[in-house]
PDB file of N, CA, C and O in Angstrom:
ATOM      1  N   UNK A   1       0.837  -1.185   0.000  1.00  0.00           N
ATOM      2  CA  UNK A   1       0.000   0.000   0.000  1.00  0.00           C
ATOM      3  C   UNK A   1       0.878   1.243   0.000  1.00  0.00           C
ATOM      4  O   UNK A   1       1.817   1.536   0.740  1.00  0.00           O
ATOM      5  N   UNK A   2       0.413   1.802  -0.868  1.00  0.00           N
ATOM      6  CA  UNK A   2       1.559   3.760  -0.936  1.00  0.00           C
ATOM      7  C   UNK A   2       0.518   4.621   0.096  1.00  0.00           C
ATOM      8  O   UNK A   2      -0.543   5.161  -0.217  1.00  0.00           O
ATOM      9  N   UNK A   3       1.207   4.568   1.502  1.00  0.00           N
ATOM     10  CA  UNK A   3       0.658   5.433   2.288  1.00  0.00           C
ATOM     11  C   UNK A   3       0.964   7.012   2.187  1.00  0.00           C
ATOM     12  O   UNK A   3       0.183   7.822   2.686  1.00  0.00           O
ATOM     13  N   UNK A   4       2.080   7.391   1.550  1.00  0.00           N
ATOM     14  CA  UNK A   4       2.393   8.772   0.977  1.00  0.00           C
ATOM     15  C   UNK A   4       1.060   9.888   1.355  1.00  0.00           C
ATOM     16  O   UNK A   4       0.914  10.783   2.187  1.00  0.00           O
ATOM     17  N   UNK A   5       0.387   9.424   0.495  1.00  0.00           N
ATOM     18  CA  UNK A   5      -0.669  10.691   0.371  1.00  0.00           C
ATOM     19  C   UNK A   5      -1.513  10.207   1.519  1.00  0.00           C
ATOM     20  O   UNK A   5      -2.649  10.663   1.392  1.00  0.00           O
ATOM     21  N   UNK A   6      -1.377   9.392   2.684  1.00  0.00           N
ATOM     22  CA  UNK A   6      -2.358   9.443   3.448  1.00  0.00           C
ATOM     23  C   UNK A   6      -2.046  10.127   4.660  1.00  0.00           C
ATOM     24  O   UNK A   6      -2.771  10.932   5.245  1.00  0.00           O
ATOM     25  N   UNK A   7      -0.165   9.491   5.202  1.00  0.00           N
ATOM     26  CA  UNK A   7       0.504  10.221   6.491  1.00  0.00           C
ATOM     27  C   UNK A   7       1.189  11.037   6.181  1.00  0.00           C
ATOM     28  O   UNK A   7       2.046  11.039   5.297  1.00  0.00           O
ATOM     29  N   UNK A   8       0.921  11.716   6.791  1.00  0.00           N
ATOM     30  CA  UNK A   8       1.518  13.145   6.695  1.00  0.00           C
ATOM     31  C   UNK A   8       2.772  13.586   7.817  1.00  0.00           C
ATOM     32  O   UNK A   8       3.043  12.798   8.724  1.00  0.00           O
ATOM     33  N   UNK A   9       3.221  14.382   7.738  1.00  0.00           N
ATOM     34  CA  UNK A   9       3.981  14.655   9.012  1.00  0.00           C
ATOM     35  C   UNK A   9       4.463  16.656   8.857  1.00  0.00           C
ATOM     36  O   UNK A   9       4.891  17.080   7.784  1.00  0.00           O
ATOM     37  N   UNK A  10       4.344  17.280   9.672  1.00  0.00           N
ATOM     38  CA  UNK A  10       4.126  18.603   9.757  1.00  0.00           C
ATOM     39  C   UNK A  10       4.971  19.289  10.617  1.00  0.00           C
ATOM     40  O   UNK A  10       5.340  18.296  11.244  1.00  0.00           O
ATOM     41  N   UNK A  11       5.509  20.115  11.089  1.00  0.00           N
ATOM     42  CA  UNK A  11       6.651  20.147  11.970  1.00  0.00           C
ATOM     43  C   UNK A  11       5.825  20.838  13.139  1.00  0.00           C
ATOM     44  O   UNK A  11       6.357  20.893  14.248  1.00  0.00           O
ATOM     45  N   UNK A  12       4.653  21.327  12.969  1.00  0.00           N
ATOM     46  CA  UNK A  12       3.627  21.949  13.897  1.00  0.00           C
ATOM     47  C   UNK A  12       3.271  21.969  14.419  1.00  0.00           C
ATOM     48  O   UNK A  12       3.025  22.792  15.301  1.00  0.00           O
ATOM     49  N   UNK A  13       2.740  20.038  13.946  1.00  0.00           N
ATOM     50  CA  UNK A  13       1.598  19.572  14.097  1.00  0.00           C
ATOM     51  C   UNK A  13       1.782  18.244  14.895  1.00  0.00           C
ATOM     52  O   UNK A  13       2.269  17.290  14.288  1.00  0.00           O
ATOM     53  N   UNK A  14       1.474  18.121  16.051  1.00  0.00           N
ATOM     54  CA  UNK A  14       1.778  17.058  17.348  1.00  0.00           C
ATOM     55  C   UNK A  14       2.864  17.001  17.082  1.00  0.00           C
ATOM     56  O   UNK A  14       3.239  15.958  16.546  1.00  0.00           O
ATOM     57  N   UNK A  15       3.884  18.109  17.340  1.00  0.00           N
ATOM     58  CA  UNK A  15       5.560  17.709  17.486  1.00  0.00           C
ATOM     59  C   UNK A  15       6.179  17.174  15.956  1.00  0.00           C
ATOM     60  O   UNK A  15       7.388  16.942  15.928  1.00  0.00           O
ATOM     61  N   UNK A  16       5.556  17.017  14.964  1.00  0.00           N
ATOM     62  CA  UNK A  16       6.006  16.327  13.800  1.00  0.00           C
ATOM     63  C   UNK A  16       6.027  14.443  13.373  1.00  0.00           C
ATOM     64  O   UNK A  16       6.550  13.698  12.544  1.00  0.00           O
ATOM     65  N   UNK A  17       5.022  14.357  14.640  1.00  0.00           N
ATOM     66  CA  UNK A  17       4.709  13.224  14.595  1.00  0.00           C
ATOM     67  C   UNK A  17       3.763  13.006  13.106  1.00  0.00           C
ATOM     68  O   UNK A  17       3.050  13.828  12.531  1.00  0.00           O
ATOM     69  N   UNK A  18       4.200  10.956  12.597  1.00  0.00           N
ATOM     70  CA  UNK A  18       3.657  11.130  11.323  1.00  0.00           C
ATOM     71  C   UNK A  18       1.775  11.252  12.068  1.00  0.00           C
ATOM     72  O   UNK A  18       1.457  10.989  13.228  1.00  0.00           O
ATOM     73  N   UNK A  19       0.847  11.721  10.941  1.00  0.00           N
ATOM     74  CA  UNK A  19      -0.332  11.893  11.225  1.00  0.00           C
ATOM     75  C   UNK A  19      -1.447  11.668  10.362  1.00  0.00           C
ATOM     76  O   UNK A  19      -1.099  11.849   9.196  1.00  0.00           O
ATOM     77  N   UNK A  20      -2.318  11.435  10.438  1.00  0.00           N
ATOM     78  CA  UNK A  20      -3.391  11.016   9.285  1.00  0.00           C
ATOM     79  C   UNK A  20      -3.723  11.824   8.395  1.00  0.00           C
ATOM     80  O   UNK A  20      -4.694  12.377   8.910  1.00  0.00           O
ATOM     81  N   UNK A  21      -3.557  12.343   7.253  1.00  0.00           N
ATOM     82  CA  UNK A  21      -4.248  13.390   6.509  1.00  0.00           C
ATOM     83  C   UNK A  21      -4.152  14.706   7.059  1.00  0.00           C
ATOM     84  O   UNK A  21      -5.051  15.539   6.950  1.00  0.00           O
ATOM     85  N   UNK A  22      -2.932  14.925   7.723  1.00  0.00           N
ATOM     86  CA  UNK A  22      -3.361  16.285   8.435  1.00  0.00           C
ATOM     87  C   UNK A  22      -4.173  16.487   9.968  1.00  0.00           C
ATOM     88  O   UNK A  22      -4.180  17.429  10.761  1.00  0.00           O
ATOM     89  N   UNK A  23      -4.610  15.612   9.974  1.00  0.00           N
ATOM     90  CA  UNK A  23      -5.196  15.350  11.012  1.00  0.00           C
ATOM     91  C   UNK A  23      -4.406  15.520  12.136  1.00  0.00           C
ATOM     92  O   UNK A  23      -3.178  15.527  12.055  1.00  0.00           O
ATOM     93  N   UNK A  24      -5.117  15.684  13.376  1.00  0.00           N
ATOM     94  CA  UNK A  24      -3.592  15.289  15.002  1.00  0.00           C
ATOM     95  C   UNK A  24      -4.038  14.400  14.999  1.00  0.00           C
ATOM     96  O   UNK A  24      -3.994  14.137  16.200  1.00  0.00           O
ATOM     97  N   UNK A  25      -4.736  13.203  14.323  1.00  0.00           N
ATOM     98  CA  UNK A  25      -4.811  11.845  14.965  1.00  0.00           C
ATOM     99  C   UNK A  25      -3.352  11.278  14.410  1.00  0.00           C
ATOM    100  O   UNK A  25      -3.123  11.556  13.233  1.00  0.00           O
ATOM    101  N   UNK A  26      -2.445  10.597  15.043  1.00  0.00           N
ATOM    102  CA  UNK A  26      -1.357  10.042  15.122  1.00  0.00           C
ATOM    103  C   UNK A  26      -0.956   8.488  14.567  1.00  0.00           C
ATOM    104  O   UNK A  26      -1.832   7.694  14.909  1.00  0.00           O
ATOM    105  N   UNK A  27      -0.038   7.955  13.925  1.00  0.00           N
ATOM    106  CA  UNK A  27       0.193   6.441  13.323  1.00  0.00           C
ATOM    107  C   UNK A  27      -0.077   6.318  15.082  1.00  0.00           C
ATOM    108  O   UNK A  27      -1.191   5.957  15.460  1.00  0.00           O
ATOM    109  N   UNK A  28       0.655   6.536  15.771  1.00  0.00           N
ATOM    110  CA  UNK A  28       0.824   5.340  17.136  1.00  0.00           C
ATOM    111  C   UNK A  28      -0.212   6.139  17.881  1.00  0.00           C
ATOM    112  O   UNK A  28      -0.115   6.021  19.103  1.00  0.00           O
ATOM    113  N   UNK A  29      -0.972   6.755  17.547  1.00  0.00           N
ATOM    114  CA  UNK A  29      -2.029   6.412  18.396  1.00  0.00           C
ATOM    115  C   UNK A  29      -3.312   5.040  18.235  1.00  0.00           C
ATOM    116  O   UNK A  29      -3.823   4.327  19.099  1.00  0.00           O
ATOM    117  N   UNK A  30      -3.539   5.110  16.457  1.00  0.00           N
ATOM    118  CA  UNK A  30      -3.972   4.239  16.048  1.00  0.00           C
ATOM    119  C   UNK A  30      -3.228   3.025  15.803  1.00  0.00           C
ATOM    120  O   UNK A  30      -3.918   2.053  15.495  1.00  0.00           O
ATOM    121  N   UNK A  31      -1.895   2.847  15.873  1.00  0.00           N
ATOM    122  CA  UNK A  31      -0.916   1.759  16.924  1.00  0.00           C
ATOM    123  C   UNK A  31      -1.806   1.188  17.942  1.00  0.00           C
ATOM    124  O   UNK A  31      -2.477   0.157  17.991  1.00  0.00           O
ATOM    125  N   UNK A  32      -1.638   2.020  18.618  1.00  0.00           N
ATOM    126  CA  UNK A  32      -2.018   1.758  20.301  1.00  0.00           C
ATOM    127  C   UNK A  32      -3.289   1.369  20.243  1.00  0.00           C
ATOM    128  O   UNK A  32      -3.465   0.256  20.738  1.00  0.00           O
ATOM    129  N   UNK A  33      -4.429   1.994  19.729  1.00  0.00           N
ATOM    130  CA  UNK A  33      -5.217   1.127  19.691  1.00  0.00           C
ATOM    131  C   UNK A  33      -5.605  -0.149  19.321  1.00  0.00           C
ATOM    132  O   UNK A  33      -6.264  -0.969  19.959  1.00  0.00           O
ATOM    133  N   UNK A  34      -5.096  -0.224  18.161  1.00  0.00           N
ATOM    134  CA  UNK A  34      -4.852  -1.705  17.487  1.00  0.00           C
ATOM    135  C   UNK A  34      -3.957  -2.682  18.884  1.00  0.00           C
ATOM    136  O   UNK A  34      -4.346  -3.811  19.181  1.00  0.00           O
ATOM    137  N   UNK A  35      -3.207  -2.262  19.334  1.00  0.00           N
ATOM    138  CA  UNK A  35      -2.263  -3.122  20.626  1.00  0.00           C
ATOM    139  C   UNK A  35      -3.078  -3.101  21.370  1.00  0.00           C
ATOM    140  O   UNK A  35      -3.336  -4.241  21.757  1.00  0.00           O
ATOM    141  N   UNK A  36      -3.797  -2.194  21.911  1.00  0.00           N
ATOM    142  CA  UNK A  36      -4.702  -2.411  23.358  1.00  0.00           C
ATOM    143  C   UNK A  36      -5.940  -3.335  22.901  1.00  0.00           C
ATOM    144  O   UNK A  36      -6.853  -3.576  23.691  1.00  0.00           O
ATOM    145  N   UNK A  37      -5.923  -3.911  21.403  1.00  0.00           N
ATOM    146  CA  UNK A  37      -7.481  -4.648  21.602  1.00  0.00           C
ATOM    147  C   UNK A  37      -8.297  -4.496  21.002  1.00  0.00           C
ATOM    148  O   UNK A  37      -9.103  -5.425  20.952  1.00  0.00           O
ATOM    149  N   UNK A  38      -8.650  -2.939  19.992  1.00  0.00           N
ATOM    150  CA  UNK A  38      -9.690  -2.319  19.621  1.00  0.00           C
ATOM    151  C   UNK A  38      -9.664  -2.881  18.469  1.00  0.00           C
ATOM    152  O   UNK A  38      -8.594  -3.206  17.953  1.00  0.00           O
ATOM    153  N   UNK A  39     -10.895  -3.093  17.859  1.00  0.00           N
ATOM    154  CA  UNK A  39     -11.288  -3.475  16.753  1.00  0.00           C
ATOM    155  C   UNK A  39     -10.417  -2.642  15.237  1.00  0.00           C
ATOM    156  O   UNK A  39      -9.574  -1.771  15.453  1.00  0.00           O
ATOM    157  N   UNK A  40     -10.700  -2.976  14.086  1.00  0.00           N
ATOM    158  CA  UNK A  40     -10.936  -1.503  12.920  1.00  0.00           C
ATOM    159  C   UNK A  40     -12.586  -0.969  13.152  1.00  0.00           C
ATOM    160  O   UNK A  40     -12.924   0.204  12.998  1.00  0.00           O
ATOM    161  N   UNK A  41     -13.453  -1.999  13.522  1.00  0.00           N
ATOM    162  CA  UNK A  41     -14.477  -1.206  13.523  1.00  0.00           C
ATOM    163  C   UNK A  41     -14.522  -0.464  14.535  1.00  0.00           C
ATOM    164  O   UNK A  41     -14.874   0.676  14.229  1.00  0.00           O
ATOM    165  N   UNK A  42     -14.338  -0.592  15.513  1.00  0.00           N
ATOM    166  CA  UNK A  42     -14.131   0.233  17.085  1.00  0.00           C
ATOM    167  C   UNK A  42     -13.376   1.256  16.619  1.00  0.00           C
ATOM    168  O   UNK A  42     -13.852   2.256  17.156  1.00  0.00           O
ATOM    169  N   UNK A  43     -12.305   1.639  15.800  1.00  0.00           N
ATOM    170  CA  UNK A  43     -11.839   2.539  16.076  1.00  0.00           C
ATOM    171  C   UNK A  43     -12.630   3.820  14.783  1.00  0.00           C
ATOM    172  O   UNK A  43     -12.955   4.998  14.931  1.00  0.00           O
ATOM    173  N   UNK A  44     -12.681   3.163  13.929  1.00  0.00           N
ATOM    174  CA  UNK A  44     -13.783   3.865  13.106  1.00  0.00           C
ATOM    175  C   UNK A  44     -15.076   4.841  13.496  1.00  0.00           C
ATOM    176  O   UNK A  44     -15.544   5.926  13.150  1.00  0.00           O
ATOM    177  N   UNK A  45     -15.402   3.587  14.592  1.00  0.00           N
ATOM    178  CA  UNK A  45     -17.051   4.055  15.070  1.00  0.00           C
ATOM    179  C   UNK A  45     -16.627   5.340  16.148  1.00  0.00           C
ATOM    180  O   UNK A  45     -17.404   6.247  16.448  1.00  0.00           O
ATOM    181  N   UNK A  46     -15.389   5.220  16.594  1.00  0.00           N
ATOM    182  CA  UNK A  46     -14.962   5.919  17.578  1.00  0.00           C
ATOM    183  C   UNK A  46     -14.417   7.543  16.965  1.00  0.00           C
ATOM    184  O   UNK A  46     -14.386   8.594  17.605  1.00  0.00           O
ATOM    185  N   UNK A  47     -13.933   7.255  15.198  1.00  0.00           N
ATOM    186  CA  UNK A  47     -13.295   8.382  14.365  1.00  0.00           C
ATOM    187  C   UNK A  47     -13.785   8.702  13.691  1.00  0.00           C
ATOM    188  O   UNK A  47     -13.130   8.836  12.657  1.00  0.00           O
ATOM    189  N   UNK A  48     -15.612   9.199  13.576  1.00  0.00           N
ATOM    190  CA  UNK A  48     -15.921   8.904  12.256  1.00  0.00           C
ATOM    191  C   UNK A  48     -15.205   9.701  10.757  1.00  0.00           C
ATOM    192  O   UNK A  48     -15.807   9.685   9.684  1.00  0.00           O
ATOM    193  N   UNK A  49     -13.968  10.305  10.926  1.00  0.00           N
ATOM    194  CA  UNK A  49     -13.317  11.256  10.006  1.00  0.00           C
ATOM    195  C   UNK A  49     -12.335  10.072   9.613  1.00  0.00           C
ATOM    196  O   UNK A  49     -11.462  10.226   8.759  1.00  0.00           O
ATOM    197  N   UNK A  50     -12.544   8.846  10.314  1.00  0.00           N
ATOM    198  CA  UNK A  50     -11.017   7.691   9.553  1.00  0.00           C
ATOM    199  C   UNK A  50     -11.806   6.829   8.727  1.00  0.00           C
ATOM    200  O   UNK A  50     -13.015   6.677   8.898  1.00  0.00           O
ATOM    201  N   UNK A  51     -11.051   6.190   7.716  1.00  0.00           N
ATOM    202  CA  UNK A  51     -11.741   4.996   7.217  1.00  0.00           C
ATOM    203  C   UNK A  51     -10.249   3.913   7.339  1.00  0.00           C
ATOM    204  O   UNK A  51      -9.087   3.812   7.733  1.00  0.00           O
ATOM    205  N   UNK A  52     -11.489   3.209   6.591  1.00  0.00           N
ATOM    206  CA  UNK A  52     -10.083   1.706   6.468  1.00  0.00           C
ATOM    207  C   UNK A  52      -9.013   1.845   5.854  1.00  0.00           C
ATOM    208  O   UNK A  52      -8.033   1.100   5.851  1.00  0.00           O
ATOM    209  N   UNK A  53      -9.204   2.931   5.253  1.00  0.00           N
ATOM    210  CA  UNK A  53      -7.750   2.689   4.120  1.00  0.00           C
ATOM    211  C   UNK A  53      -6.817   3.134   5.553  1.00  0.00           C
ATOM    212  O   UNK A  53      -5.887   2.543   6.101  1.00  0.00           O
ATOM    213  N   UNK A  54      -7.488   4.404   5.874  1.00  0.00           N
ATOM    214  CA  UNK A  54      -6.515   5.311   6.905  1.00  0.00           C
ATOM    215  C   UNK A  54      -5.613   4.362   7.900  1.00  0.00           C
ATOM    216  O   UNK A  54      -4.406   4.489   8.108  1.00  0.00           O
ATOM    217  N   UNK A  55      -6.678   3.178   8.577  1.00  0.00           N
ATOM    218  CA  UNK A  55      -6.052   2.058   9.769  1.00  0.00           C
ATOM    219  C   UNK A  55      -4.728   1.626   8.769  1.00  0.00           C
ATOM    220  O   UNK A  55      -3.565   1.876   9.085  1.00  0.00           O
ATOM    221  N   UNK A  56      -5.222   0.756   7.186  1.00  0.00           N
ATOM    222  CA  UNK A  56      -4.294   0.473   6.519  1.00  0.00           C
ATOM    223  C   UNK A  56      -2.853   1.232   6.174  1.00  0.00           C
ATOM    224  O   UNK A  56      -1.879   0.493   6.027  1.00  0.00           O
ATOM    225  N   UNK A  57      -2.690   2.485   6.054  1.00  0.00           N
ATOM    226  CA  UNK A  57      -2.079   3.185   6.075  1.00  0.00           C
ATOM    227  C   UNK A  57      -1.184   2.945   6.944  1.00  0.00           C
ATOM    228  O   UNK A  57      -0.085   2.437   6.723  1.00  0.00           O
ATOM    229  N   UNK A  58      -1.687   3.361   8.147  1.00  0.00           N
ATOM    230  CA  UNK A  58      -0.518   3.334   9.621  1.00  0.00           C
ATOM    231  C   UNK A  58       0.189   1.974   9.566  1.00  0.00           C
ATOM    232  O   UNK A  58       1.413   1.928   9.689  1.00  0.00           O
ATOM    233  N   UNK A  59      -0.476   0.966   9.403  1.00  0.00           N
ATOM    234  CA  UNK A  59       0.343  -0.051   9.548  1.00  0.00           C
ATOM    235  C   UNK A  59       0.953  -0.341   8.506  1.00  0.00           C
ATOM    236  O   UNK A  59       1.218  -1.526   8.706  1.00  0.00           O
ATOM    237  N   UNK A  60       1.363  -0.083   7.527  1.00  0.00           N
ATOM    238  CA  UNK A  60       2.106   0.050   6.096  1.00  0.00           C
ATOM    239  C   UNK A  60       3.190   0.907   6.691  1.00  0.00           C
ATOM    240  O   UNK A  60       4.366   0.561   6.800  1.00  0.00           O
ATOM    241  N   UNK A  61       2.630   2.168   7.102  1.00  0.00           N
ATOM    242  CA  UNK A  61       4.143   3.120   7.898  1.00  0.00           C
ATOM    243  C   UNK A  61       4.704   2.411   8.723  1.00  0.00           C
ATOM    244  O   UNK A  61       5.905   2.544   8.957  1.00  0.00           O
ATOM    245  N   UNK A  62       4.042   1.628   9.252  1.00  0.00           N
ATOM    246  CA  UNK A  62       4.675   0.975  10.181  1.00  0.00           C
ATOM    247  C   UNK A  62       5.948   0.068   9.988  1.00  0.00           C
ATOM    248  O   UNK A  62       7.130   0.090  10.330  1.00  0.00           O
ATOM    249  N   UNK A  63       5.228  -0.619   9.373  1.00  0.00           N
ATOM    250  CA  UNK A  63       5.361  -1.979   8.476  1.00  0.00           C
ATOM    251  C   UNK A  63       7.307  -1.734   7.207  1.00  0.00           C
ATOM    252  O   UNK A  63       8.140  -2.322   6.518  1.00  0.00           O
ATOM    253  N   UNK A  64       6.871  -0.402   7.783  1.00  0.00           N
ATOM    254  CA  UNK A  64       7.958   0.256   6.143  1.00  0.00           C
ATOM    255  C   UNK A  64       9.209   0.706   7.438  1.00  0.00           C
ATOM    256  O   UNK A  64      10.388   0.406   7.251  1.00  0.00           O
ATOM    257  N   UNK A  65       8.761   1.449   8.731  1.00  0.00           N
ATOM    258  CA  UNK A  65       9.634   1.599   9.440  1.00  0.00           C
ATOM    259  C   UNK A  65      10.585   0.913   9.902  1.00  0.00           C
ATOM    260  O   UNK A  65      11.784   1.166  10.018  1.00  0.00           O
ATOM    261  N   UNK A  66       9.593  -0.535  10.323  1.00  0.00           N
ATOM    262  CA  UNK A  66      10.360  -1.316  11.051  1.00  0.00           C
ATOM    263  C   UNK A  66      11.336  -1.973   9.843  1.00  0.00           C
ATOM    264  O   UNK A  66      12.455  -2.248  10.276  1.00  0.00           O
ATOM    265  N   UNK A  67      11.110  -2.322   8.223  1.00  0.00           N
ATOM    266  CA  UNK A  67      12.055  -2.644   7.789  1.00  0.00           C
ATOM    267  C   UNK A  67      13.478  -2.082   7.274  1.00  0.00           C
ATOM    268  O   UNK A  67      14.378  -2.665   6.668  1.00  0.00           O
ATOM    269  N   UNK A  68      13.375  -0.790   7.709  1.00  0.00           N
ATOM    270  CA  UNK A  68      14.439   0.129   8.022  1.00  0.00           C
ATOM    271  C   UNK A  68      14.785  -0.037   8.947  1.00  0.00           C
ATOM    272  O   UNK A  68      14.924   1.089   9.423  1.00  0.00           O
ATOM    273  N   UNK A  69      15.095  -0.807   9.720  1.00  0.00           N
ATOM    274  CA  UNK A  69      15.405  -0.691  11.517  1.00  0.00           C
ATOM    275  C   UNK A  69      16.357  -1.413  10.975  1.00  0.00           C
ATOM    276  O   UNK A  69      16.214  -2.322  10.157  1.00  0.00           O
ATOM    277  N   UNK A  70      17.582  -0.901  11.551  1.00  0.00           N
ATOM    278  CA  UNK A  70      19.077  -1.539  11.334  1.00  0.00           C
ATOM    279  C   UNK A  70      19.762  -1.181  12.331  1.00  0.00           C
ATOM    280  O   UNK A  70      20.052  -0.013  12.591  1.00  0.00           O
ATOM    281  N   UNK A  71      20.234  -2.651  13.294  1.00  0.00           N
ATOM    282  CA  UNK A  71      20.969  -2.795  14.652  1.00  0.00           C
ATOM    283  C   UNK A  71      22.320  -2.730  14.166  1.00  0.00           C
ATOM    284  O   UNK A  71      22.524  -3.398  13.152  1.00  0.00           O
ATOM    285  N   UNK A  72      23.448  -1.989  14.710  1.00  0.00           N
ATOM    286  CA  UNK A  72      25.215  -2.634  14.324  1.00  0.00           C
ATOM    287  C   UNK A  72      25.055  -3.078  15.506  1.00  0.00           C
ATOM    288  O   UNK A  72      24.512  -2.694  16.541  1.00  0.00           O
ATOM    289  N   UNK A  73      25.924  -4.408  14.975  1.00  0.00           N
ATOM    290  CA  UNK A  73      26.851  -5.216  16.213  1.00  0.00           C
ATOM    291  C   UNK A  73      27.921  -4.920  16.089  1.00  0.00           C
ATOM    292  O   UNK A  73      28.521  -4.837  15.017  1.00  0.00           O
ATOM    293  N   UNK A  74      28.526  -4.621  17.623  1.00  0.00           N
ATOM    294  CA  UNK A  74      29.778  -4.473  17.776  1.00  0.00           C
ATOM    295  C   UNK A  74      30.793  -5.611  17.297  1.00  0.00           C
ATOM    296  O   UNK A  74      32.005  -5.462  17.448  1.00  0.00           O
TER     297      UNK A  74
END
């Protein structure tokens, strides 16, 4: 999925955390919900300004971060 045009990140805007469309709703907030339990529909019913692509999104950023994560061993 090309989350590009969905997260955004703003230097303004919640500290420059990445963010939904402009939005202050946050990737790790909708992280966190997804970890604590919450449905996609729960969090939807809870946002009505998110849709599915948006949940999809974050975890694609996610998904893209963590395969950039590079440990050196000493």
């Amino acid at each position: 999925m090309d989350y590009h045009n969905i997260i955004t990140i703003e230097p303004g805007k919640r500290s420059g955390k990445p963010c939904i469309r402009g939005m202050r709703i946050t990737v790790y907030d909708i992280l966190e919900y997804l970890a604590s339990g919450m449905t996609e529909a729960e969090i939807l019913e809870d946002f009505s300004e998110l849709t599915a692509e948006d949940i999809k999104a974050c975890l694609a950023f996610a998904a893209d971060r963590e395969k950039r994560l590079f440990v050196a061993s000493l």
